[in-house]
PLY file of the C-alpha trace (Angstrom):
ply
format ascii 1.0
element vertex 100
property float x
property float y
property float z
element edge 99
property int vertex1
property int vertex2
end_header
-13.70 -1.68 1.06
-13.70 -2.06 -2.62
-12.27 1.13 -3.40
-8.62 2.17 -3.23
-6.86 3.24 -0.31
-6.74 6.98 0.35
-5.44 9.15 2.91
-8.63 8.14 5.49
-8.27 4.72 5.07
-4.53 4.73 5.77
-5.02 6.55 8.79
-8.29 4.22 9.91
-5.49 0.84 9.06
-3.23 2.61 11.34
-5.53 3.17 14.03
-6.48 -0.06 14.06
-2.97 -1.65 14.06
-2.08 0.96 16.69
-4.91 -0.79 18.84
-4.28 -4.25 18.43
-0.40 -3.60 18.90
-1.22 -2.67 22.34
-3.52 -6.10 22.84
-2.00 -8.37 25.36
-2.57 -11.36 23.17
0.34 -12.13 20.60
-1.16 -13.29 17.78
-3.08 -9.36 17.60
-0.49 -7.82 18.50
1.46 -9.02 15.58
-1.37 -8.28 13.26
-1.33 -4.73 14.78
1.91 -4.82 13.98
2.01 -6.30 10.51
-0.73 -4.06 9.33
1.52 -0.69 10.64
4.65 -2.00 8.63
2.11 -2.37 5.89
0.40 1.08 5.95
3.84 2.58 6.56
5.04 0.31 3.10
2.22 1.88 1.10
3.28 5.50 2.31
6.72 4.55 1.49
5.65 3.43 -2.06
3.73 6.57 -2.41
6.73 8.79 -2.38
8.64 6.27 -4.86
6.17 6.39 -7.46
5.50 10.26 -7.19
9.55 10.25 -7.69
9.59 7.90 -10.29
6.70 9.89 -12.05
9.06 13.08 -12.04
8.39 16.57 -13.66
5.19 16.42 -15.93
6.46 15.65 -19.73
4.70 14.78 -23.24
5.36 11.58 -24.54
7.17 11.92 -27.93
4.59 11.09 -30.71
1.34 11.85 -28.19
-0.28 15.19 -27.22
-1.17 13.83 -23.76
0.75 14.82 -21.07
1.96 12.83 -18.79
1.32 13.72 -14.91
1.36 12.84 -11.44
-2.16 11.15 -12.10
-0.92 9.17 -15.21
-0.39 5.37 -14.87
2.91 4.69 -15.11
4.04 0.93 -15.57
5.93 -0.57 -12.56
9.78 -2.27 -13.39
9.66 -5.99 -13.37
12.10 -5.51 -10.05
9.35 -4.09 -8.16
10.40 -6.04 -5.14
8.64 -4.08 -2.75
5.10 -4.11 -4.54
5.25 -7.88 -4.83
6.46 -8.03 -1.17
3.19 -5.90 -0.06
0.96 -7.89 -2.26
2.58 -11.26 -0.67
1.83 -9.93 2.63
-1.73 -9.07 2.28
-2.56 -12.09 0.39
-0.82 -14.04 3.42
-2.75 -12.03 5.78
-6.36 -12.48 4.23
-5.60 -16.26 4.44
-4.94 -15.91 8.05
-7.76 -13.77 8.78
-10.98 -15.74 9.41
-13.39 -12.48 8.38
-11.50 -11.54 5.41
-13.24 -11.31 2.26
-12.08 -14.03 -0.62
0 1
1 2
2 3
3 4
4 5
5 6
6 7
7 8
8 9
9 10
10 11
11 12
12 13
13 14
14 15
15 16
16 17
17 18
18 19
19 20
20 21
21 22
22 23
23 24
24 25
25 26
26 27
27 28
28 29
29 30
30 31
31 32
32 33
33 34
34 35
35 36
36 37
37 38
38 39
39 40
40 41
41 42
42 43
43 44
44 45
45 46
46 47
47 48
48 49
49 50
50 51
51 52
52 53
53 54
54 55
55 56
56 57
57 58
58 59
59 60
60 61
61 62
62 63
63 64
64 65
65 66
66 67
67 68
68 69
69 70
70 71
71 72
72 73
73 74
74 75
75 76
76 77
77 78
78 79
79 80
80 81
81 82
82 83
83 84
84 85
85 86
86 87
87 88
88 89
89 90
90 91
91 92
92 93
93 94
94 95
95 96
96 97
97 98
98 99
């Protein structure tokens, strides 16, 4: 999974934390868990950043638009991105078939 989460792999992460949510053992079923609030997170951040992108505008002193598609830099109070890159760093320390 080196590329970036799209659409099918959001739905595939919450297939599979619908399943183990369900699994009688804790310790899955809080990963099934975890990885839901997670997908749901991403969705959530998603709609901010198509927000925070707003109508599509030229930069004063370029000729490039700027889009939906255009990178735009994050605040430094980006709470919730460091808070979903926190969890999946904790969680691919956890997970014994995680890549490094």
């Amino acid at each position: 999974m080196s590329s970036r989460l799209d659409e099918e792999k959001l739905e595939m992460l919450r297939s599979w934390g619908d399943g183990l949510a369900h699994d009688p053992r804790d310790e899955v079923r809080a990963a099934g868990k975890a990885i839901l609030m997670l997908v749901e997170e991403v969705e959530l951040l998603h709609v901010d950043l198509w927000h925070a992108r707003g109508p599509v505008q030229v930069e004063p002193g370029s000729e490039q638009p700027v889009t939906a598609d255009s990178e735009v830099p994050l605040p430094a109070d980006a709470t919730g991105v460091r808070s979903l890159r926190d969890s999946i760093t904790r969680l691919r320390r956890q997970s014994p078939t995680a890549p490094a």
